[in-house]
N, C-alpha and C positions, 0 to 999 in steps of 0.2 A: 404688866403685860398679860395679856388674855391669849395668844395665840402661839402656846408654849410649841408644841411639837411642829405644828404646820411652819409656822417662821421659823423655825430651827432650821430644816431642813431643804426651804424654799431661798430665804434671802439672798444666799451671797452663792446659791448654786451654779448661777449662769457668770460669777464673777471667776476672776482666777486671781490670787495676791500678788499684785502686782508689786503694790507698796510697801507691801509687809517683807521685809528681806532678813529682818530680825536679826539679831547675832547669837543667834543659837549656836552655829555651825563647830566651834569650841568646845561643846560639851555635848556634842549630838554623840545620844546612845548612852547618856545617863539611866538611869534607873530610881524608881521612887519604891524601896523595898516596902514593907508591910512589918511596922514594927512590932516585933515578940512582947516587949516591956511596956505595958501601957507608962507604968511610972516612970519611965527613962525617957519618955517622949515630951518634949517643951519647946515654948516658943508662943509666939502672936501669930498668927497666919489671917492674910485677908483670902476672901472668897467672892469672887466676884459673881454676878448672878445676875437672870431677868426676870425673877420674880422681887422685883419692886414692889408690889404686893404684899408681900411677904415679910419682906423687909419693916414695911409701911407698919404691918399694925400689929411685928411684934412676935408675928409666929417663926421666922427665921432663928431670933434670938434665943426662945424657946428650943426649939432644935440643939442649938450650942450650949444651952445649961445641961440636958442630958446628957450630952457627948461629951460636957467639962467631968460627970460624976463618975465616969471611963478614964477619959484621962484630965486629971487635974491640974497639968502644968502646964496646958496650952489654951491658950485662949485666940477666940474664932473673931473675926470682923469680918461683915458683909457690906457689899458697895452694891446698891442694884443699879441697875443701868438701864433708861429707856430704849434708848439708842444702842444697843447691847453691840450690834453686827460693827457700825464704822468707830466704837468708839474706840472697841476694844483691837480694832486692826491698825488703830492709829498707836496704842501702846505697847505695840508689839512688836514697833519699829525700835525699843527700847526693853531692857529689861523686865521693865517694872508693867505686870500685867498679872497682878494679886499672885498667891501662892495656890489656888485652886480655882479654875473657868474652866466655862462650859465653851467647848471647843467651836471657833466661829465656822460658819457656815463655807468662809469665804479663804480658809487655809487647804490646798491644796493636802490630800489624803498622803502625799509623799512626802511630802514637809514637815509631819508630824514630830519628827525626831528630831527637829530641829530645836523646837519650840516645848516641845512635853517629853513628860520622864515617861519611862518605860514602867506597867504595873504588871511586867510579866510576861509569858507567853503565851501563843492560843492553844498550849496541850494545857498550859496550869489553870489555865480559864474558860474556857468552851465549856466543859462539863458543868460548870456550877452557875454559868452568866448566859444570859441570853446577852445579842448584839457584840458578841466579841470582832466580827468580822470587819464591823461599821468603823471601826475605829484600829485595824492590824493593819500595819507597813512591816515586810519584811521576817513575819512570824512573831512579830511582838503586838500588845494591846498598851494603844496610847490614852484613852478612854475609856470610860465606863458610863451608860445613863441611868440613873438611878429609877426611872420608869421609862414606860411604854406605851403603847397607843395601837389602836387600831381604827382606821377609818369605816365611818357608817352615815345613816341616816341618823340625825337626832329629832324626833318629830314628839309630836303634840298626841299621845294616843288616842284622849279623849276625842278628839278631833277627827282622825281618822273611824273611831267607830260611831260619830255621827254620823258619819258619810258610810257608816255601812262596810268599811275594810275590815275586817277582824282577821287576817291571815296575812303576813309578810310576801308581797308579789315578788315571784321568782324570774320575771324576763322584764325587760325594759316597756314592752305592749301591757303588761299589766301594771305597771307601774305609772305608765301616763294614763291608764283607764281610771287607776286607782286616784292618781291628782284629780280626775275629772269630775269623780265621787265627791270630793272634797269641794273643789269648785263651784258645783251645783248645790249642794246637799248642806254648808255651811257657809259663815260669814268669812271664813279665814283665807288668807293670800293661802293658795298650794304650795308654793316653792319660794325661798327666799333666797334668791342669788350673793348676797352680803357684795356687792358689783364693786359699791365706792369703797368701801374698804381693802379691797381687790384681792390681799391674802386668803382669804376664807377662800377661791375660787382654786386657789395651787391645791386644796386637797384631793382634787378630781382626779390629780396625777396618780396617788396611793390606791387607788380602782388597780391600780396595773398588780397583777398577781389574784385577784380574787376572783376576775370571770372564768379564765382556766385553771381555778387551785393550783397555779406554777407558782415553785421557790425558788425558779429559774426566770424567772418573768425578768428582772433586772440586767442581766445576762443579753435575755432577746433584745433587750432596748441596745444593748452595746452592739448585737450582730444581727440585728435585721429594721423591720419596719416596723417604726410605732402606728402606725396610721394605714394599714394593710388591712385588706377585706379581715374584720373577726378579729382583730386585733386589741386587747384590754383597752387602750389608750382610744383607737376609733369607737369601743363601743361607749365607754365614756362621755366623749366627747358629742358622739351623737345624741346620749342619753341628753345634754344638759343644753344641747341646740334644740331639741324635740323639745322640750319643756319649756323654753321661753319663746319658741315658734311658736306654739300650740295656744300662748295668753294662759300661762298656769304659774305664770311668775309672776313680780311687784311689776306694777305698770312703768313705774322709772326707774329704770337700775341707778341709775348714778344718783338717786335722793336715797340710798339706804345708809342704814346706819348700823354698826354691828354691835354696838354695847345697847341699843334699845330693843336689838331683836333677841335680845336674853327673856327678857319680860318680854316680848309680846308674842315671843313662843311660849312659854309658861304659860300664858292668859289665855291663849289660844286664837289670838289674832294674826298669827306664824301657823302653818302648819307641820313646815317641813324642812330642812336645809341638811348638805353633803357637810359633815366636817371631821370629827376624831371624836373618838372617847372621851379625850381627856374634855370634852366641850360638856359634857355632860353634869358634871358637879356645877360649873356655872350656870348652866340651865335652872337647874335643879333652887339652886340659890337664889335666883331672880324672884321664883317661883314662893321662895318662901318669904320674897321680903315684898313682894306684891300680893300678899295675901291670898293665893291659891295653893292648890294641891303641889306639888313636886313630882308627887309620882305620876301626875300626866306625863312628865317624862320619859320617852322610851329610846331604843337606841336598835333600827335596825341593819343589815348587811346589805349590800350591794346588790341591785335581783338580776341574777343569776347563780346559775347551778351547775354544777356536774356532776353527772351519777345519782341526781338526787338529792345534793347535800351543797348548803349554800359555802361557802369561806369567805376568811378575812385573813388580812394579811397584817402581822404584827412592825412595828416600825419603831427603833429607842426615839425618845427626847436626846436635847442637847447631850454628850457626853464631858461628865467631870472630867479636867485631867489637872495633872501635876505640871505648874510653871517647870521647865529645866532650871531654871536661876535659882530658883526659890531656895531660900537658907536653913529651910524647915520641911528637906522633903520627907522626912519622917511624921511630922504631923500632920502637912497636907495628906499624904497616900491613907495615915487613920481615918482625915474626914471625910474620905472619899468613900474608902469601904463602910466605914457607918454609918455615912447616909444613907449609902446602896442598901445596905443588909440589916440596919438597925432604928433607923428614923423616924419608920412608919410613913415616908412622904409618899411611897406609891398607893396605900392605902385611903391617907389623908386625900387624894386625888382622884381618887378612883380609877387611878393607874393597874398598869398590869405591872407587876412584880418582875425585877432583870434575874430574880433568884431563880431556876427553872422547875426548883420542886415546890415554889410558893402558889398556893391557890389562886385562881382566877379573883377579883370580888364582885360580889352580889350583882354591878350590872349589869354581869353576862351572863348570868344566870339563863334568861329569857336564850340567849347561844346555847349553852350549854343540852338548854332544855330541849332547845332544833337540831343539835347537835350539828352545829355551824363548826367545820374544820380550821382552828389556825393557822398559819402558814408561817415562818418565821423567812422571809424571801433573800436568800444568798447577795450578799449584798460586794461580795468578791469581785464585781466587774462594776458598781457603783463610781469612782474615780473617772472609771473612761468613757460614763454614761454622761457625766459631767462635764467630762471634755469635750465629746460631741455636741452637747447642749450648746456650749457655749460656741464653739464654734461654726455650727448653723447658726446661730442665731435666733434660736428656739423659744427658746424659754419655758418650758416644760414643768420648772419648776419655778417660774415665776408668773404675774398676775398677765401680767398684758395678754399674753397669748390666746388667754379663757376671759378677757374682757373682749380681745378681738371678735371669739366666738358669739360672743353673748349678741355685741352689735351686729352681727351678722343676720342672728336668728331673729331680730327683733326689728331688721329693716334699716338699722340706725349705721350701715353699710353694705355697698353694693357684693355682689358675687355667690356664687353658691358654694354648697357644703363639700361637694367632689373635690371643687377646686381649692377651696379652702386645707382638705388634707393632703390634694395632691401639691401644694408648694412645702406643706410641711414634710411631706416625704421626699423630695426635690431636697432640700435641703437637706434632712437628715443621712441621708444616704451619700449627697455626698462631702457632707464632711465626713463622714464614715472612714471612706476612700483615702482620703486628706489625709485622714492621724493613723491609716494603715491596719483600720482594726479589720 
């Protein structure tokens, strides 16, 4: 799996678990302590997972030799799953659904305690974890993600400073000037939509919180308009109509392909594409194994500003949790926290750390150095952002909506831009109304 945080968070947003009715209901309000005794702690636990990847060639395993030299009386199995989202909602109609997963997309935020042990509350966790909020029903934390992400540009620098950019464009007008640079001045496509792939296009959503530096941004999505004059969500949205209007994208959206635009951003026949951080070590890899530089690699913010100062908005991966059934919640809750605080996998990733006093790494340095503000965005109205999603019919965090756009801008559908956000807001508003918010 390549598109760890963005499919996290997109897949089963717009669903609601239907099917999923699980038999938790029994032991809802379990608890997965945090065992004192490493020695006291044993058992086999499986860990189900979507890095297949990982699994594949070995470094999973790794992981679990060091966490055996902690505690030596449990041993780890991993199952990676392609199909992570329906496989794992269909074995959740049953028990058995490993003793550690990464919480599907598509289990309602109230459910949790149905289905996962409690690892605590948010006074015993807030201070030390980022993302406790993502994952609290009730004043407990049913989750934890072992990294984090934050959405940007991942572009080609080389490329851009052929074309003459050497400064990150702060408004959307210098930012289509800036494609224009590139279009003129070099061989490379400016923009690469990833269209057929259609995932890569949900990260446009994670825009919301960065043009007005709000950690409230999530919040407005629940009580007002996404698609309002000045709105993160409309400027977005125009941003990525403007750039395929404009001929600054691939000429057929629907012949892309998303594992060859790894390389052919490296090589610099890509210049530019919206995705997450965590996209960035892939880049980077492509790069080393098509025999160019890596560090053509760069990774910028969203252009805009306020006050002078760009932001991004930080957002967990998948969150571990504890099966409730599971017969070993004392060694699942160890693997969870030592993933989190001991693994080294947000590092391996070039993740941001959930520890909140662990440093940034190295590829935000170039941030740090702009001093681009991060935002960690209240994610406390999340659930009924969800629900409205899905009951307009939105999709906000699914692909169709931003393919919708794409054929719009590109001709390959009738209507215009106005209209286009005025049904979106038509809708959004009033399912609003509907569920009372």
């Amino acid at each position: 799996m390549d598109r760890r945080t963005v499919l996290a968070l997109a897949t089963g947003a717009a669903l609601l678990l239907s099917a999923c009715t699980g038999t938790g209901a029994s032991t809802k309000g379990a608890d997965a302590d945090a065992p004192t005794d490493p020695a006291k702690v044993s058992g086999t636990i499986k860990v189900l997972t979507v890095r297949t990847d990982l699994v594949q060639d070995g470094t999973m395993d790794r992981y679990a030799a060091e966490f055996k030299k902690i505690y030596p009386k449990v041993d780890v199995k991993f199952e990676g799953l392609t199909n992570y989202e329906a496989e794992v909602k269909i074995r959740m109609n049953t028990e058995n659904y490993g003793d550690v997963l990464l919480i599907p997309a598509v289990v309602k935020k109230a459910d949790y305690p149905k289905f996962f042990a409690s690892l605590g509350t948010v006074a015993e966790r807030k201070d030390k974890y980022r993302f406790t909020d993502f994952t609290t029903v009730d004043g407990k934390v049913y989750g934890q993600s072992p990294i984090g992400t934050t959405p940007g540009f991942v572009y080609n620098k080389r490329i851009w400073q052929e074309a003459g950019v050497t400064e990150w464009p702060t408004t959307s007008d210098e930012f289509i000037a800036a494609l224009k640079k590139v279009k003129s001045k070099t061989d490379a496509v400016p923009y690469y939509t990833n269209f057929a792939a259609g995932w890569p296009l949900t990260s446009w959503t994670y825009v919301n919180g960065s043009v007005h530096c709000d950690a409230q941004a999530t919040t407005k999505l629940a009580e007002g308009d996404p698609w309002a004059q000045d709105a993160d969500l409309r400027v977005a949205d125009t941003l990525l109509h403007d750039i395929v209007h404009q001929g600054l994208a691939e000429k057929d959206p629907t012949t892309t392909n998303w594992e060859e635009s790894k390389a052919r951003t490296a090589k610099g026949e890509i210049a530019t594409q919206w995705l997450g951080s965590w996209a960035v070590v892939q880049f980077q890899d492509a790069g080393k194994k098509a025999g160019v530089n890596p560090d053509d690699i760069g990774f910028m913010p969203f252009p805009a500003q306020k006050d002078g100062k760009f932001c991004a908005t930080l957002s967990p991966d998948y969150g571990q949790a504890v099966n409730i059934h599971s017969k070993h919640k004392d060694a699942a809750r160890a693997w969870v926290d030592w993933f989190t605080e001991k693994s080294g996998y947000d590092k391996d990733n070039l993740g941001i750390s959930p520890l909140k006093k662990a440093p940034l790494p190295d590829v935000f340095k170039p941030y740090q150095d702009a001093g681009v503000e991060f935002i960690e965005v209240d994610d406390a109205k999340g659930a009924e952002v969800k629900q409205i999603d899905n009951q307009s019919e939105t999709g906000i965090y699914a692909p169709e909506y931003r393919q919708k756009l794409v054929d719009l801008a590109r001709g390959a559908a009738k209507g215009s831009l106005d209209d286009f956000f005025a049904d979106l807001s038509e809708r959004w508003t009033e399912a609003q109304s509907t569920i009372g918010s």
